[in-house]
C-alpha positions in Angstrom: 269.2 275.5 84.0 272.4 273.8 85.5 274.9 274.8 88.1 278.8 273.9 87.5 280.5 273.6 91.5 284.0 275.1 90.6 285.2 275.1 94.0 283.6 274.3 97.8 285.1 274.9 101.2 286.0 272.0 103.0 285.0 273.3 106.2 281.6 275.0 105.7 280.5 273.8 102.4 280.0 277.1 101.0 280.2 276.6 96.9 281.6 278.8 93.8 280.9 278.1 90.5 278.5 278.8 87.2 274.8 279.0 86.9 273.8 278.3 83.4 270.2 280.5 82.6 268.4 281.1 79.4 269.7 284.7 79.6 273.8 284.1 80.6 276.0 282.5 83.0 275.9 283.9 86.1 279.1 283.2 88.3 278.5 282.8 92.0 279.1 284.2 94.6 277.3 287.4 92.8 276.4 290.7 93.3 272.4 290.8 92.3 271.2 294.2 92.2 267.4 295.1 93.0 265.3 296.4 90.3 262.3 296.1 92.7 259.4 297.7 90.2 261.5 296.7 87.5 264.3 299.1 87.1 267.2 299.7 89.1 267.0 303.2 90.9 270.0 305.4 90.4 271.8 303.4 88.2 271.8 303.4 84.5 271.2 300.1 82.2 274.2 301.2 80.5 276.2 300.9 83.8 274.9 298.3 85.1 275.4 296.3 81.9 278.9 297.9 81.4 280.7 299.0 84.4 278.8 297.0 86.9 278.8 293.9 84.6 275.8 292.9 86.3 274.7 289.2 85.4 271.6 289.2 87.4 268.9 291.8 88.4 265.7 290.8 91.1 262.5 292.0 90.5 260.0 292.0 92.8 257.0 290.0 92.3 254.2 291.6 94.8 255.1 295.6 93.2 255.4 294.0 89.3 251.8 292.5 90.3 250.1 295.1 91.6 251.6 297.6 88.8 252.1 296.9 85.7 250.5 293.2 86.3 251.6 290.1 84.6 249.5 290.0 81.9 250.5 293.0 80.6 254.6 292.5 81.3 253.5 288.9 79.6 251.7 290.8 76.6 254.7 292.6 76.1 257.4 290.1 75.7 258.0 289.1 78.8 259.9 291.5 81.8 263.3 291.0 79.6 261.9 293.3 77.1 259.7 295.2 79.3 263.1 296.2 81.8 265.4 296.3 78.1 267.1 294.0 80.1 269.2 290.5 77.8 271.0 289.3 81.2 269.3 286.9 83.9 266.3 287.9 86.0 265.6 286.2 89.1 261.4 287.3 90.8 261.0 287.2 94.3 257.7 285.8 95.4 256.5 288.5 97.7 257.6 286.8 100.8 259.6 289.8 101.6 256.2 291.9 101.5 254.7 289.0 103.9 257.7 290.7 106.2 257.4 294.1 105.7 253.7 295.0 104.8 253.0 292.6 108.4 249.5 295.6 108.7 248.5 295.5 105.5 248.5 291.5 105.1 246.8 288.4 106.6 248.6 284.8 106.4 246.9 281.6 106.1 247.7 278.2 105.0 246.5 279.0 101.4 248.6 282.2 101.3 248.2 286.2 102.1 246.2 288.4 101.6 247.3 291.7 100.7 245.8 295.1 101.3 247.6 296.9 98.1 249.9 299.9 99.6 249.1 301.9 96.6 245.5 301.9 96.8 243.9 299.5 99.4 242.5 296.7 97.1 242.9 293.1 98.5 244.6 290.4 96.4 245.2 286.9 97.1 248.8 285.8 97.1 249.1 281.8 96.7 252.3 279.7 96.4 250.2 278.9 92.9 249.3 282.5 91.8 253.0 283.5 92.6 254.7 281.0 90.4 251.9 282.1 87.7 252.7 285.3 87.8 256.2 284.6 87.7 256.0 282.4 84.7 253.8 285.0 83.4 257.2 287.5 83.8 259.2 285.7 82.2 261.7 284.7 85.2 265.3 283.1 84.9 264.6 282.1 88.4 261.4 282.2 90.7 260.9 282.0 94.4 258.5 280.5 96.0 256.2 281.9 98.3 257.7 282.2 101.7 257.1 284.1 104.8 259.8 284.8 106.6 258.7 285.3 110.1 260.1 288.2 112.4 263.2 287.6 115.2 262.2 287.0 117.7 259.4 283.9 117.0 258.5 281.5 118.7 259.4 277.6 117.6 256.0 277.4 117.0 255.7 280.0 114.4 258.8 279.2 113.0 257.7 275.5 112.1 254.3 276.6 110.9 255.9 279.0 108.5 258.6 276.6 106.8 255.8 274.1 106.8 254.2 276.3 104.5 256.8 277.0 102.5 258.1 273.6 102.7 254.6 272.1 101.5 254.2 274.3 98.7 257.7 274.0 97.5 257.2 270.5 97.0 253.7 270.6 95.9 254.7 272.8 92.6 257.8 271.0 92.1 255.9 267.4 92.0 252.9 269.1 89.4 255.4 270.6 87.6 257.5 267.9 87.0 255.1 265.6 86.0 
């Protein structure tokens, strides 16, 4: 994957240009819809391929886990062919559901666990079993676990939860790239 800058503003920074996937070139700044269990709701794949011209779609990696699971999306060709979907994908990690599921969840330095909304099991959500389960998917692009604590938080808090992102981040990209 590269990224070509085709423009940045002198004064903030902010940057245009072309992310080069396995699945297109995506042009940025870009409108990425949410297919959250894998499908966009209310919107055709015709229209979002053709009218929308969509060039990226995020899927979310906590509901893909707990239903259908990656070994069957990986069993099946990956979550291109499962979604009938050629264009980029990019997976969350599930850090948004570290957010919003705050009483079904408990955070620890290894990761969360997860009471499953749909039917109470637990599961174990590591920065390792997130990436697995992305790679599993198929992913253009994966996140990596995250939490993303609620406003107001203490500095405290905040500092303990990008060090946990932080460390993990560069934990799978040193054992990855080696």
């Amino acid at each position: 994957m590269t990224f070509d800058i085709l423009a940045e503003c002198p004064a903030t920074g902010a940057r245009a240009g072309l992310l080069h996937t396995a699945h297109g070139v995506i042009e940025t700044p870009v409108f990425m819809p949410v297919g959250t269990q894998g499908t966009v709701k209310g919107v055709l794949q015709r229209d979002l391929a053709g009218e929308l011209d969509a060039q990226i779609i995020l899927a979310n990696t906590y509901h893909l886990f707990l239903r259908p699971g990656p070994e069957l999306i990986k069993s099946l060709g990956g979550l291109h062919k499962f979604m009938s979907w050629d264009r980029a994908i990019l997976t969350d990690s599930g850090g948004f559901q570290v957010f919003s599921l705050s009483d079904l969840r408990k955070i620890s330095d290894e990761g969360v666990l997860f009471r499953s909304h749909l039917n109470g099991d637990q599961h174990m959500f590591t920065p390792q079993s997130t990436i697995d389960a992305q790679l599993a998917f198929g992913s253009d692009i994966a996140m990596v676990l995250d939490e993303c604590p609620p406003y107001p938080v203490s500095h405290e808090v905040a500092r303990a939860a990008m060090r946990r992102t932080v460390v993990v981040a560069s934990f799978r990209l040193r054992t990855t790239a080696g």
